[in-house]
C-alpha positions as CSV (number, residue, x, y, z in Angstrom):
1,X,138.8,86.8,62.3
2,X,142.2,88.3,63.7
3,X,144.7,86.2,65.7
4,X,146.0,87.7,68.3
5,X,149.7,86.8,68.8
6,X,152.6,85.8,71.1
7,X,155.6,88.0,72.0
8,X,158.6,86.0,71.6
9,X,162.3,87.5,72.0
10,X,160.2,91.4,71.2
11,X,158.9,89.5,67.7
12,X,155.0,89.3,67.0
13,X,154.6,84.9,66.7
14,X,151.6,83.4,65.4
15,X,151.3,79.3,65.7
16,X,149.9,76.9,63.1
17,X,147.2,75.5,65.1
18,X,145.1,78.2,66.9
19,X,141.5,78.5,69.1
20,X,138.8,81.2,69.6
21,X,137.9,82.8,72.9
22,X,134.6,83.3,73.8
23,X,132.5,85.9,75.6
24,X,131.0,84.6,78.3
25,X,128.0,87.3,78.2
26,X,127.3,86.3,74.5
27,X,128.9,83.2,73.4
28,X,130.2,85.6,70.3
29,X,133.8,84.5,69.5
30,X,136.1,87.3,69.9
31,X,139.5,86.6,68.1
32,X,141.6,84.1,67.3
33,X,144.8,82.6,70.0
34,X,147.9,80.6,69.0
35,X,147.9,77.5,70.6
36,X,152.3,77.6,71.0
37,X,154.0,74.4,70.1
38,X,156.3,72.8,72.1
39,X,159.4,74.5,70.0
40,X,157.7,77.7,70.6
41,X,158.0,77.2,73.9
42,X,161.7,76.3,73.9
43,X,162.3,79.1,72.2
44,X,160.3,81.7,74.6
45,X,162.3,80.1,77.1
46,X,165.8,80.8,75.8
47,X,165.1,84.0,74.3
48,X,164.9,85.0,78.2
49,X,167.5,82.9,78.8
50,X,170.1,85.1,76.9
51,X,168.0,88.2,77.8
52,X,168.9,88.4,81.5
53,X,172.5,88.4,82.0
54,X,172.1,91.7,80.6
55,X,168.9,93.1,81.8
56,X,170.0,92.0,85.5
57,X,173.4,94.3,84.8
58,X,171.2,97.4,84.4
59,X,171.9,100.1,86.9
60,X,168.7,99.2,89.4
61,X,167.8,103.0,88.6
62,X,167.0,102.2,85.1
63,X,164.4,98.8,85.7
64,X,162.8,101.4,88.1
65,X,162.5,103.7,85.1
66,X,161.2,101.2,82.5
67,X,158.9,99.5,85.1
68,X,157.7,103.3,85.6
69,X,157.2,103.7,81.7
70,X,155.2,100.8,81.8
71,X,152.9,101.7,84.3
72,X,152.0,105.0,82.0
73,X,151.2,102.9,79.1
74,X,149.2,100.7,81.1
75,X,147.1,104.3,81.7
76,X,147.5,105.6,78.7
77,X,145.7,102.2,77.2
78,X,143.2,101.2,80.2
79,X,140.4,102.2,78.4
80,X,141.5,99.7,75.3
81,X,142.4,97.2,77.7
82,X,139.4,96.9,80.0
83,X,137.2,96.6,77.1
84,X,139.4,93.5,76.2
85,X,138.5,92.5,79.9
86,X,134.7,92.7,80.0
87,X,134.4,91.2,76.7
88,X,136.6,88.3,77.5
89,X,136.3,87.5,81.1
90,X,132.7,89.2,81.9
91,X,133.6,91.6,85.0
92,X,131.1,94.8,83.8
93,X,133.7,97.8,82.7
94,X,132.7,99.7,86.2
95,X,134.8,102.7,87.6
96,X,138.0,103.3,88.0
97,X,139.8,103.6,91.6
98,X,139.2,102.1,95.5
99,X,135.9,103.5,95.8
100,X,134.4,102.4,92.7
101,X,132.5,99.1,91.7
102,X,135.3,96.8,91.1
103,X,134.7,95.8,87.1
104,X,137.6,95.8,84.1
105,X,137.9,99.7,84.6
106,X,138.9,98.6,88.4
107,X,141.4,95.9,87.1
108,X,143.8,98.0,85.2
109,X,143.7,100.9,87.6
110,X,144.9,98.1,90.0
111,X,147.3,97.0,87.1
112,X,148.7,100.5,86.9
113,X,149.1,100.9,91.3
114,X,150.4,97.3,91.0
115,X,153.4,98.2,88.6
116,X,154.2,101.7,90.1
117,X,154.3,100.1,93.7
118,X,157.5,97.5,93.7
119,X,159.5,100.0,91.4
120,X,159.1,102.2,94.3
121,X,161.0,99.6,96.7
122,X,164.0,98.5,97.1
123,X,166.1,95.6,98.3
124,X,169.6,97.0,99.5
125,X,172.2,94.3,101.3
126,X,171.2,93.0,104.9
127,X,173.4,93.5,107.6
128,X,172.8,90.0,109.3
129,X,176.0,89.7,111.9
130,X,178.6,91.9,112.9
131,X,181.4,91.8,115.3
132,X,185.5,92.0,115.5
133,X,185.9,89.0,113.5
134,X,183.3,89.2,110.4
135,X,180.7,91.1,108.7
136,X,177.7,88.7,107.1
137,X,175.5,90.3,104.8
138,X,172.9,89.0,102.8
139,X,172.2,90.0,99.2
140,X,169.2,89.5,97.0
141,X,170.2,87.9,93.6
142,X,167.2,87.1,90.5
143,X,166.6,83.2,90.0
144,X,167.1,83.6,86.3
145,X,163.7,82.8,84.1
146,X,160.2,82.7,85.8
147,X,158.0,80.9,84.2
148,X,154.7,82.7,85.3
149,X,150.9,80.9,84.5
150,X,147.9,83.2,85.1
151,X,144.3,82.7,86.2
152,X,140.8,83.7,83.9
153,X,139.0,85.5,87.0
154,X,141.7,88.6,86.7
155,X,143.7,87.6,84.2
156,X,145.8,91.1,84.0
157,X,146.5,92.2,87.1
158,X,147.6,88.8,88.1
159,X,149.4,88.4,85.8
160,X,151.1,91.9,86.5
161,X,151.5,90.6,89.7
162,X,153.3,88.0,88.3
163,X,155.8,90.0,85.9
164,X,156.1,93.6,87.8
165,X,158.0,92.0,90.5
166,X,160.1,89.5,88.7
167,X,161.3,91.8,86.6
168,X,162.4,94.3,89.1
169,X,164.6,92.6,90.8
170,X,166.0,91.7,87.2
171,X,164.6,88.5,86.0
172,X,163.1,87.3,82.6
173,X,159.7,86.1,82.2
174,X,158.1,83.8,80.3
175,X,154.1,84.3,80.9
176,X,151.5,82.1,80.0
177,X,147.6,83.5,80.5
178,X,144.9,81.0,81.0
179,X,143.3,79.5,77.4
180,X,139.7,81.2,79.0
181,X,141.4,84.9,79.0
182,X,144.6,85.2,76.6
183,X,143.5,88.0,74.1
184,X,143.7,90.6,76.6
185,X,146.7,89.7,78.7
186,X,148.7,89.2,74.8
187,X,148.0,92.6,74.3
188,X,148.9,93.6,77.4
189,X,152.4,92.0,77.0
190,X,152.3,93.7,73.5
191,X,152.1,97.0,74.4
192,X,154.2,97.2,77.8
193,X,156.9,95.4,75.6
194,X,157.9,98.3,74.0
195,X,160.0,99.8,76.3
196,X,161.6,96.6,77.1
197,X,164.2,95.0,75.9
198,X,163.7,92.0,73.6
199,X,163.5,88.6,75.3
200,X,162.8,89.9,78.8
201,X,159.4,89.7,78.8
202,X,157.9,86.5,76.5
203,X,154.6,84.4,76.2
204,X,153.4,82.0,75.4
205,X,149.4,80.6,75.1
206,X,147.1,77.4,74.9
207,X,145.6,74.6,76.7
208,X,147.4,73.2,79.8
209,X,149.7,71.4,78.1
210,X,151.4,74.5,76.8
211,X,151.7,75.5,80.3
212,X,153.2,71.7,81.5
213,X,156.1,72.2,78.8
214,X,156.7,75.6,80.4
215,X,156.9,74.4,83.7
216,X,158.9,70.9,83.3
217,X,161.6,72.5,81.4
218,X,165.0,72.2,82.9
219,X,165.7,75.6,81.7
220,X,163.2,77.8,84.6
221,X,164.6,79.0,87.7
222,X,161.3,79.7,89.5
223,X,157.5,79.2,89.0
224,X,154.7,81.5,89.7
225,X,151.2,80.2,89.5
226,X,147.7,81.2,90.5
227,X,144.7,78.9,89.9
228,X,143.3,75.3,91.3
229,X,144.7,72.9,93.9
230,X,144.8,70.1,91.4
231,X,147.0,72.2,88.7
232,X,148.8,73.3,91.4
233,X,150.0,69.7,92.6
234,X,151.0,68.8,89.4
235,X,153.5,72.3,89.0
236,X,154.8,71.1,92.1
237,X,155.8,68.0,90.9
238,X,156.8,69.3,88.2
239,X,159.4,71.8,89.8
240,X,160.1,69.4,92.5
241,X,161.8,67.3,89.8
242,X,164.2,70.3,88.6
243,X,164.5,71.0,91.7
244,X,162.7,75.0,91.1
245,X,160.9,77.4,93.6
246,X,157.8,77.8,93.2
247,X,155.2,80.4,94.5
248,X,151.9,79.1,94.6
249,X,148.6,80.6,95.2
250,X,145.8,77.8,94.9
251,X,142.0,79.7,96.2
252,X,140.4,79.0,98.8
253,X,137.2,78.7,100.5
254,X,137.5,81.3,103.0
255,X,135.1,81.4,106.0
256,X,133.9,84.3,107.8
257,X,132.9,84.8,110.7
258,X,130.2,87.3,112.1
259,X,130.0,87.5,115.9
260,X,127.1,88.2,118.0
261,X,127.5,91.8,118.6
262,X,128.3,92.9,114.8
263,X,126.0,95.4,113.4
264,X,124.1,93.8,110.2
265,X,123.6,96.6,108.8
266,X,126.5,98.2,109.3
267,X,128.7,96.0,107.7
268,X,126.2,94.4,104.9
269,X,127.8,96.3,101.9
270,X,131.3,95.3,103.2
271,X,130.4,91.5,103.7
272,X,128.6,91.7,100.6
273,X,131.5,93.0,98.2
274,X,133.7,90.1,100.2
275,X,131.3,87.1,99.1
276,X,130.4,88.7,95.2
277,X,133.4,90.4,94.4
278,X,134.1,89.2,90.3
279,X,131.0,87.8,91.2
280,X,132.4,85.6,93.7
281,X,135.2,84.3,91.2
282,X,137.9,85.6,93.3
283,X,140.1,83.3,95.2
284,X,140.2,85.4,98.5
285,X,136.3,85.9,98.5
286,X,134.2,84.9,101.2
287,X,132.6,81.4,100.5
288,X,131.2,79.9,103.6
289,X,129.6,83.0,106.4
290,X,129.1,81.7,109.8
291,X,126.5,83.9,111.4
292,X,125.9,83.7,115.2
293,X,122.5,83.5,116.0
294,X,121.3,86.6,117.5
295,X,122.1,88.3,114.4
296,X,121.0,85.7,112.0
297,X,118.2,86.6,110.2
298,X,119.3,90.8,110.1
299,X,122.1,89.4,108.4
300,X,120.4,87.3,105.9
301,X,118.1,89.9,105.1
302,X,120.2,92.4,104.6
303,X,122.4,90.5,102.3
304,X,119.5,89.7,100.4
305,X,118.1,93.5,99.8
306,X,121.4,94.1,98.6
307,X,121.9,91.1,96.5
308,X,118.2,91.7,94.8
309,X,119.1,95.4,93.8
310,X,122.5,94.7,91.9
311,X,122.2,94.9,88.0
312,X,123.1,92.2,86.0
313,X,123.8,91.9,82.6
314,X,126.3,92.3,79.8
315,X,129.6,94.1,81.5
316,X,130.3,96.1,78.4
317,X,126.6,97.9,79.4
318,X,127.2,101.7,81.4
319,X,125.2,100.7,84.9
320,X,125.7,96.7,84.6
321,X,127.3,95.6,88.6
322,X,127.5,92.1,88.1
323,X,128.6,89.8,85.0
324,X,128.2,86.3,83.9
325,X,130.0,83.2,85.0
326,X,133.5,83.4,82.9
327,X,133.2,79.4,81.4
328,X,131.0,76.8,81.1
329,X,132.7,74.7,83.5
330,X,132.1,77.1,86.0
331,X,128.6,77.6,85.9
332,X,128.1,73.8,85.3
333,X,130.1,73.3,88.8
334,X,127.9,76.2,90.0
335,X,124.4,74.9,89.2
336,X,125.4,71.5,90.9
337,X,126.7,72.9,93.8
338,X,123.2,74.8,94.4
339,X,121.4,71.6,93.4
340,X,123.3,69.5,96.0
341,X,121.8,72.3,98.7
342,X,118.4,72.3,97.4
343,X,118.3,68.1,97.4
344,X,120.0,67.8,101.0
345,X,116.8,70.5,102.3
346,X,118.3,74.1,102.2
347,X,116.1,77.0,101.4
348,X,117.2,79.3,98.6
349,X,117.2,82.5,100.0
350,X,117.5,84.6,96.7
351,X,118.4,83.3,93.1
352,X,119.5,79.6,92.9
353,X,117.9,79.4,89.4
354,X,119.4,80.1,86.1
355,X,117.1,81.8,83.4
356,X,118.6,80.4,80.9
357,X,119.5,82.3,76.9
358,X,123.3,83.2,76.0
359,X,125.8,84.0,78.5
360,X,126.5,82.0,81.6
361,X,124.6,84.1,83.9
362,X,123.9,83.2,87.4
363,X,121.9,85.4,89.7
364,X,123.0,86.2,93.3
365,X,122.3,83.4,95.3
366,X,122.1,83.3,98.9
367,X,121.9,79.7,100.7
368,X,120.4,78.8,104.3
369,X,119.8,75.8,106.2
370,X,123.2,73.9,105.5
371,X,125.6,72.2,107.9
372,X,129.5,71.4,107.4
373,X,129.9,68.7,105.4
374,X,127.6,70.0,103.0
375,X,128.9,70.4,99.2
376,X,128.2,73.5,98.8
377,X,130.1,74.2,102.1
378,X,133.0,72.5,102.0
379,X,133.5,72.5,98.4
380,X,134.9,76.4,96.8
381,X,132.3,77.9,94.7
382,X,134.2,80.1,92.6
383,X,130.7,82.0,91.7
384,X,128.0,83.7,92.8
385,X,126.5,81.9,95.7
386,X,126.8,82.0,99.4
387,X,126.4,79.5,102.2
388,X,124.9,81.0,105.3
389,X,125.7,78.6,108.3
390,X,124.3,79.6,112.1
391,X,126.2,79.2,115.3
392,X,125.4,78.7,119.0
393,X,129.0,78.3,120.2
394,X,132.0,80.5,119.0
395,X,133.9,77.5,119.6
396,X,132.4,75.5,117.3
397,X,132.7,78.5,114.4
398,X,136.1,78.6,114.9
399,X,136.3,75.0,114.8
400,X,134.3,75.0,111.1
401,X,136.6,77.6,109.5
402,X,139.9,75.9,110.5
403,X,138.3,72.6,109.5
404,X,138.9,72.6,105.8
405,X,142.4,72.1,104.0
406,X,141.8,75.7,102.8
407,X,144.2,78.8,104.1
408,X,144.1,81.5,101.7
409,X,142.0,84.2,103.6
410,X,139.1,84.8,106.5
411,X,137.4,87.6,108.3
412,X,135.8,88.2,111.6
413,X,133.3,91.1,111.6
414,X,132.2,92.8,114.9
415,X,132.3,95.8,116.6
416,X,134.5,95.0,119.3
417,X,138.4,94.8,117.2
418,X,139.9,93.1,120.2
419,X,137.1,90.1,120.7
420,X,137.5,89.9,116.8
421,X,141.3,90.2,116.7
422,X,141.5,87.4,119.8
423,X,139.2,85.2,117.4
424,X,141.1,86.2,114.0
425,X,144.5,85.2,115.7
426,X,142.6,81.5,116.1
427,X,142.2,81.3,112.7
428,X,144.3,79.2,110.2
429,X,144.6,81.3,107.1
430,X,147.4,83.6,105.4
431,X,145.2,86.9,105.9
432,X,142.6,87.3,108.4
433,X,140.4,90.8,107.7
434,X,138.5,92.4,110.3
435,X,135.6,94.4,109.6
436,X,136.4,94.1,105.8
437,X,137.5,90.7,103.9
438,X,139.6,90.0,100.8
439,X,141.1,93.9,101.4
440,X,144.4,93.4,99.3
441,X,147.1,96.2,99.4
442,X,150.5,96.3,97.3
443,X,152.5,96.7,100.4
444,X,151.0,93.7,102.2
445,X,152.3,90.6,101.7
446,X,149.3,87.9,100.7
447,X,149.4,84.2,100.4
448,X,147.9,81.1,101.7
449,X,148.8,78.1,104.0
450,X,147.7,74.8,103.9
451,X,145.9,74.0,100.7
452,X,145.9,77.1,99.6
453,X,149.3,77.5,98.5
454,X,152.8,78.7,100.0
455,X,155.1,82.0,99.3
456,X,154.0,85.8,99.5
457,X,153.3,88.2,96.5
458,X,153.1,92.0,97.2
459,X,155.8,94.6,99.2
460,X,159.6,94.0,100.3
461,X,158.4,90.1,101.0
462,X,157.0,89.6,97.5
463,X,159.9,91.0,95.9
464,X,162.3,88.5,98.0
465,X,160.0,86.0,97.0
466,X,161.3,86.9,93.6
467,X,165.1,86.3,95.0
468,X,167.5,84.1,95.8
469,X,169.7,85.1,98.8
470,X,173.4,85.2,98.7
471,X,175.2,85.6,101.8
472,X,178.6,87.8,101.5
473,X,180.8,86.9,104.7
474,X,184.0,88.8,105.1
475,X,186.8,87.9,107.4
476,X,188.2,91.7,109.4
């Protein structure tokens, strides 16, 4: 079985100790993944350590053009790439584009857009103050190293939001992809390392320890990391003690919010894609829909015709919608979550049963007849299943979504923008979608509050985020 390996300083490493990955559609191992030692790690570490000095003195013209020459192999190997995708995270291949069903076809067009975006902006010095005694500017300058850690549930294109950014405003990176999902993103590194300079882009793989070495050493200038609240606390500590920036986005358990005079369905298809998207394994999905009453059932029922037509199966399948569950722990916490709603009295609208054979597949599950409090309410999902809560009182909906520590995302859907935008600005999240939910742009800046994380990724803000500023005073 082949090993797939690590790019360290633009060499091909392989470890001694090493694990398989898994497809989650047919329990088939797919290839083999170095589990990096801690040495490795060191030396990831200072091969972009002596890498950026030099790749930050490039002419800013010339990262645009690399960065540019990346996002055409990116195209020129999506189709390779995907297929890495669907067999190792599950998402079915789908199309390719905004219009199209969102699979592994879906991700590395969004991988391509992603890259070509932030070499298309730039951070020139900010005229701050001005008068007859001084001129303060501010100037953006790179950290240094960012040690970057990406998610299973899209493990390229975050992890390309991760490196596009940092290394355009001319930092190193040293990436480590989640132990679920590493085949794909190492040969992603592999191939968009060829036009880079060696020891600007490095990674790294294994089990979280890997990724605790990474973070803890004294030797990172700033942290990037998408993935659970509890992982999350400890990279904080971490970088707290080596006193590092971090950027941190932790999910969420976004609510939405339908108001009385929304159309069901109207907006069905939209609300749907917001709860199942990656089959609900997205961090800005929908988790918990407050319905008012009036529209209630319409809504319920038209979710459900749409959630009963979608095709599920194996991802690498032409016509297959909707995938399995990426890991065992997953659909483990999935199947309890549903069997805490059925035990406390809620009726399974559609699925909430899994038919067991290979693959962690889950059907489309749509919950009713559960309060706040409720675990399947107020814990996050992370899968295929939906909470369907009804209101009386717009007060009180707005009081359940801010309720939770959770502040990655919300959405209000109606067909009055104002009454919606009045409620949205109520809400406590980072992004608050109208009409549409979990709607991500590349010029948008997108993060959480609360629990969910601090710092922006995406546009001018998510390349500061990538910066340090330096203030330039001069005396006239």
């Amino acid at each position: 079985m082949k090993t797939y390996l690590n790019t360290i300083d633009g060499r091909q490493v392989d470890s001694v100790q090493s694990f398989e990955s898994i497809n989650p559609a047919t329990g088939e191992a797919l290839g083999r993944v170095p589990v990096s030692s801690r040495g490795q790690v060191s030396e990831a570490i200072a091969a972009a350590r002596a890498a950026q000095p030099g790749w930050a003195a490039r002419p800013d013209g010339e990262r645009k053009a690399l960065l540019l020459q990346i996002a055409a192999l990116i195209k020129a190997n999506a189709a390779y790439l995907a297929e890495w995708v669907t067999r190792e995270q599950g998402k079915p291949l789908g199309g390719v584009g905004p219009d199209q069903v969102p699979g592994s076809r879906f991700e590395l067009w969004g991988c391509e857009v992603w890259t070509q975006v932030p070499a298309s902006l730039d951070l020139p010095p900010e005229l701050v103050f001005e008068d007859e005694t001084r001129r303060d500017e501010v100037h953006r300058k790179p950290h240094g190293v960012v040690a970057a850690i990406a998610p299973w549930n899209w493990p390229l294109l975050i992890a390309i939001w991760q490196i596009v950014p940092s290394l355009r405003v001319g930092n190193t990176v040293v990436l480590k992809p989640s132990e679920y999902t590493s085949i794909g993103t190492l040969e992603l590194v592999r191939i968009i390392s060829e036009v880079l300079p060696k020891g600007v882009l490095n990674t790294i793989s294994g089990p979280g320890e890997v990724g605790s070495w990474l973070v803890s050493d004294p030797g990172i200038d700033k942290i990037t990391f998408t993935g659970s609240g509890r992982t999350g606390v400890r990279i904080a500590e971490a970088a707290a003690r080596n006193m590092v920036p971090t950027t941190m986005e932790l999910g969420g358990n976004d609510a939405a919010i339908v108001l009385p005079d929304a159309d069901p369905q109207a907006m069905a298809m939209g609300l749907f894609w917001g709860a199942f998207l990656n089959m609900g394994q997205t961090c800005a999905c929908a988790k918990r829909l407050y319905v008012h009453e009036s529209v209630f059932e319409q809504t319920v029922q038209a979710l459900k015709q749409i959630a009963k037509a979608m095709p599920m199966g194996n991802g690498m399948d032409e016509g297959i919608v909707m995938g399995p569950i990426q890991n065992k722990m997953q659909f483990d916490k999935v199947v309890a979550l549903v069997d805490s709603a059925r035990r406390a009295g809620a009726t399974i609208v559609c699925g909430g049963q899994a038919k067991g054979g290979p693959g962690y597949f889950y059907p489309l599950t749509l919950v009713t007849g559960l309060k706040d409090g409720d675990r399947l309410v107020d814990e996050e999902q992370f899968g295929p299943v939906l909470p369907i809560i009804k209101y009386h009182d717009i007060e009180a909906a707005i009081a359940s979504a801010n309720r939770l520590d959770a502040g990655l995302g919300a959405s209000v859907w109606s067909t009055n923008i104002e009454a919606a935008k009045d409620v949205a600005s109520r809400l406590e999240a980072g992004t608050v979608w109208i009409n549409q939910h979990g709607m991500i742009h590349p010029m948008v800046p997108f993060g959480g509050i609360k629990g969910s994380g601090y710092g922006v990724e995406f546009g001018v803000e998510g390349l500061k985020a990538m910066t340090r500023p330096q203030v330039i005073s001069v005396k006239k």
